[in-house]
C-alpha positions as CSV (number, residue, x, y, z in Angstrom):
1,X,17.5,-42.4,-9.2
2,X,14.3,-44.0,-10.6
3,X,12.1,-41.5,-8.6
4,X,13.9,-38.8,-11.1
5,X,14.1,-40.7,-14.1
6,X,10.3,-41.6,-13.7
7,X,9.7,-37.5,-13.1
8,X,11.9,-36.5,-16.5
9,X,9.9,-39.0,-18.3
10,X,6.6,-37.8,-17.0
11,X,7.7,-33.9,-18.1
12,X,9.1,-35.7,-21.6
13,X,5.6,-37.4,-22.1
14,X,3.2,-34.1,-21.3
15,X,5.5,-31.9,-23.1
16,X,5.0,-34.0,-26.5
17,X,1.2,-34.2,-25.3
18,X,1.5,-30.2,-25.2
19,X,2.7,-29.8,-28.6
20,X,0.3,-32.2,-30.3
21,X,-2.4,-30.0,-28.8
22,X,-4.0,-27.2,-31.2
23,X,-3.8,-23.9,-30.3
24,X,-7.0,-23.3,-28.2
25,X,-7.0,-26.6,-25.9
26,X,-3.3,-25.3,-25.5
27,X,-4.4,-22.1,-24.1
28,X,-7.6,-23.4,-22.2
29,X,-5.1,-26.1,-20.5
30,X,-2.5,-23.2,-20.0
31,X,-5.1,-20.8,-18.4
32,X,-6.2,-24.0,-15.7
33,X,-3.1,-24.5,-14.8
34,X,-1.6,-20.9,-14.4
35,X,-4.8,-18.5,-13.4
36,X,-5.0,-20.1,-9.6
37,X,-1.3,-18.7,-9.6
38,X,-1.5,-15.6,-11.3
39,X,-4.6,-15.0,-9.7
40,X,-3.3,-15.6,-6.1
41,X,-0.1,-13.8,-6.8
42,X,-2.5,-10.7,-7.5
43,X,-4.8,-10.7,-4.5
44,X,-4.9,-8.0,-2.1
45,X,-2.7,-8.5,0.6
46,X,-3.7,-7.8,4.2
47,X,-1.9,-6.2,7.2
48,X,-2.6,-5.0,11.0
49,X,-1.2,-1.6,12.5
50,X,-1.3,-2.1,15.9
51,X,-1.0,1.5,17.7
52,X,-1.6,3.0,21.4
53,X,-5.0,4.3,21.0
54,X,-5.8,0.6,18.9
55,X,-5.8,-1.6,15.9
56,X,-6.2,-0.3,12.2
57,X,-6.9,-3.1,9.5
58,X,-5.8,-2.1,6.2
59,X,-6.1,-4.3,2.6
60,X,-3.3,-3.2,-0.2
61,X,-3.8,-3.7,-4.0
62,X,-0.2,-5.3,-5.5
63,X,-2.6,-5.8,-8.6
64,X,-3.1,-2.1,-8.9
65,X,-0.5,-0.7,-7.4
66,X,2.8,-3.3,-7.6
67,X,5.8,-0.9,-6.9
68,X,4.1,1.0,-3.9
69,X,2.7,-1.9,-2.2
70,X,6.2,-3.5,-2.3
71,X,7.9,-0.8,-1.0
72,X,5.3,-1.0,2.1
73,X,5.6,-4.2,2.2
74,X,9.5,-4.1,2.3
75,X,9.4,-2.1,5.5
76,X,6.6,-4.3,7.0
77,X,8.5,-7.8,6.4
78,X,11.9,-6.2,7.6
79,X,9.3,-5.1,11.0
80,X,11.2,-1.1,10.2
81,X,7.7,0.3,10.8
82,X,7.7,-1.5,14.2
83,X,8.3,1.6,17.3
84,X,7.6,4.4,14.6
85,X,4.0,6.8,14.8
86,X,1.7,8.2,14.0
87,X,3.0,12.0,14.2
88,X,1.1,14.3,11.7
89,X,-2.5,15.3,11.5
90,X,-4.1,17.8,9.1
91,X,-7.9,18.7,10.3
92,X,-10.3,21.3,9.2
93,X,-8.8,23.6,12.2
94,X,-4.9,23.5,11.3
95,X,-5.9,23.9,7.3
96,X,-8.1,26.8,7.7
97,X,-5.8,28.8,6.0
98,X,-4.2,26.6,3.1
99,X,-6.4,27.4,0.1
100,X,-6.8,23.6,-0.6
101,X,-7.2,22.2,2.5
102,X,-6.9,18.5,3.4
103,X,-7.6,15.6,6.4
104,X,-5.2,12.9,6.7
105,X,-2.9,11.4,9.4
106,X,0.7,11.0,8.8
107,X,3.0,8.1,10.0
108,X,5.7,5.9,9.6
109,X,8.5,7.6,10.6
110,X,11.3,5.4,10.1
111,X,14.8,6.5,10.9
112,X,16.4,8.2,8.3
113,X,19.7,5.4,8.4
114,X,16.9,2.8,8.4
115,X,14.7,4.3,5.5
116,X,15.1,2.2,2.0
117,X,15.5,3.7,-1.8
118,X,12.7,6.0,-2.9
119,X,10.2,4.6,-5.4
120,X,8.8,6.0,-8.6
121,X,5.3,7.1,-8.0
122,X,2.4,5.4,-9.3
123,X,-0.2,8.2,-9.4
124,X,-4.1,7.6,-9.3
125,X,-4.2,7.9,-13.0
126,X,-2.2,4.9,-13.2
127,X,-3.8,3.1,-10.6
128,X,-7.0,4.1,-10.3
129,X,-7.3,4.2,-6.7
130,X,-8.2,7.5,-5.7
131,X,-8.2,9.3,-2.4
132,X,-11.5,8.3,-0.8
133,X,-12.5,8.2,2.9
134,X,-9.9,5.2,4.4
135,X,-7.6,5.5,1.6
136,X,-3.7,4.8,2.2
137,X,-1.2,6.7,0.3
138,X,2.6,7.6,0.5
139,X,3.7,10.8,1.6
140,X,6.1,12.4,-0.6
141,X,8.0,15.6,-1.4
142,X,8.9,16.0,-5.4
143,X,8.0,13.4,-7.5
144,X,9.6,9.2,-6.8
145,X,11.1,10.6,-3.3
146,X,8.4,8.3,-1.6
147,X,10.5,6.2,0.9
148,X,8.4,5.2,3.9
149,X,6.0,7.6,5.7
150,X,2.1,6.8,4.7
151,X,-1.0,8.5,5.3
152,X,-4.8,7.6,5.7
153,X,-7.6,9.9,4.3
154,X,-10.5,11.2,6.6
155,X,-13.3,11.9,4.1
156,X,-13.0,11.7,-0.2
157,X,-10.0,14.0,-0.4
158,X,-9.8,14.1,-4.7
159,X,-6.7,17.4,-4.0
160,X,-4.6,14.5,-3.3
161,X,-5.3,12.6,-6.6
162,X,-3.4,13.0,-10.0
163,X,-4.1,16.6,-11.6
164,X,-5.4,17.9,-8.1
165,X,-4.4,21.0,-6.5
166,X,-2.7,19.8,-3.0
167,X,0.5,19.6,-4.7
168,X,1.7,22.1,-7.6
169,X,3.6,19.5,-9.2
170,X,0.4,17.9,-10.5
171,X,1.2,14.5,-9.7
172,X,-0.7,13.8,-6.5
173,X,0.0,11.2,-4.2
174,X,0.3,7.4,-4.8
175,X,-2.5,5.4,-3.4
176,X,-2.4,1.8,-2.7
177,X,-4.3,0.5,-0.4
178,X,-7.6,1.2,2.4
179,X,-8.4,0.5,5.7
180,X,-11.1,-2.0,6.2
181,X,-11.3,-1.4,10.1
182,X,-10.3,0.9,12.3
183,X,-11.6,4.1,11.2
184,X,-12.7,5.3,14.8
185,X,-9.2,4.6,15.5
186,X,-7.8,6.9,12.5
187,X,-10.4,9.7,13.9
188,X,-9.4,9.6,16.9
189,X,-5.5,9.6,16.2
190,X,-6.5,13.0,14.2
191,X,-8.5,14.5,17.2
192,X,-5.1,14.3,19.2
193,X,-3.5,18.0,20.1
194,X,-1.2,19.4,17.8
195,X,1.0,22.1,17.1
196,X,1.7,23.8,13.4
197,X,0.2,19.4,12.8
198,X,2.5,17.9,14.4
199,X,1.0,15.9,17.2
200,X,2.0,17.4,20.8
201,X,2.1,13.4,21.8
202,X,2.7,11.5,18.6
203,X,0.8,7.9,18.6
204,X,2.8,5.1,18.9
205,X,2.8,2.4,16.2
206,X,3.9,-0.9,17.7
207,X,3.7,-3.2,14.6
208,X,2.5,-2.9,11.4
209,X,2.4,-7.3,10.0
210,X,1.2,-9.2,7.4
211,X,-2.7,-11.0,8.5
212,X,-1.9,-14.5,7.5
């Protein structure tokens, strides 16, 4: 009992301390005490995808891009991405014929009784994350029907950004996040045989989890 009286007395005595500040030591004390939190709260978060041909590092922005990188982050913590692949590649040979032609690699195929809500999109305008070489993005369909497959950019691929011409709808795609090592591994999931892009022998993703 006196270890909480002593602690309601303590917030009694720095809350009258707080209101006999001015204005500006107010806000300079506020900013000491909150910005380690805020700040912290806002760093990039960092995960591993750990697939049969080898380990892709990979750094998302919840400070750019909050509702995306949750969503990811939903499937990582619940371990749904865990036994999915890497299925889809799109390389200068299967897009010779698309007038805007991409490179990515496609993955995450989660089960379709397993996959979560869609999310609105956050497009690069928004974010300003645009589709460079290493850049991870959602996969979509219309417009906030992102649910969990991801894909990772070979080479600046600015179709795939707002107002680009990959996608009529205008939108693009909803970056959030890059890979910080790995890329051999990403080329060489891409260099894998496929048919119409869908890989003959998808690549097994084993895990996808945080890096503490």
């Amino acid at each position: 009992m006196i270890y909480i009286y002593l602690n309601i007395n303590t917030y009694i005595q720095t809350t009258k301390y707080m209101y006999q500040l001015p204005m500006k030591k107010l806000l300079i004390l506020f900013t000491i005490i909150f910005l380690p939190f805020i700040a912290f709260a806002q760093a990039p978060i960092h995960c591993l995808i750990k697939t049969s041909l080898g380990d892709i590092a990979i750094e998302l922005y919840p400070a750019k891009a909050p509702v995306t990188v949750a969503n990811f982050m939903r499937y990582v913590d619940k371990k749904l991405y865990n036994g999915s692949s890497f299925f889809r590649v799109c390389t200068p040979a299967n897009e010779a014929e698309r007038k805007v032609q991409i490179q990515v690699i496609q993955g995450g195929n989660v089960p379709d009784n397993l996959a979560l809500d869609s999310i609105k999109i956050e497009t690069t305008k928004q974010t300003g994350i645009l589709h460079k070489n290493g850049t991870l993005s959602m996969a979509r369909n219309g417009p906030n029907s992102a649910t969990c497959e991801f894909f990772i950019c070979i080479n600046n691929q600015p179709a795939l950004d707002y107002g680009g011409a990959r996608n009529p709808d205008g939108y693009g795609f909803a970056a959030f996040g890059k890979v910080t090592k790995g890329m051999d591994v990403v080329r060489e999931i891409q260099a894998q045989k496929d048919t119409s892009q869908y890989l003959i022998h998808p690549i097994k993703i084993y895990e996808i989890s945080r890096v503490r």
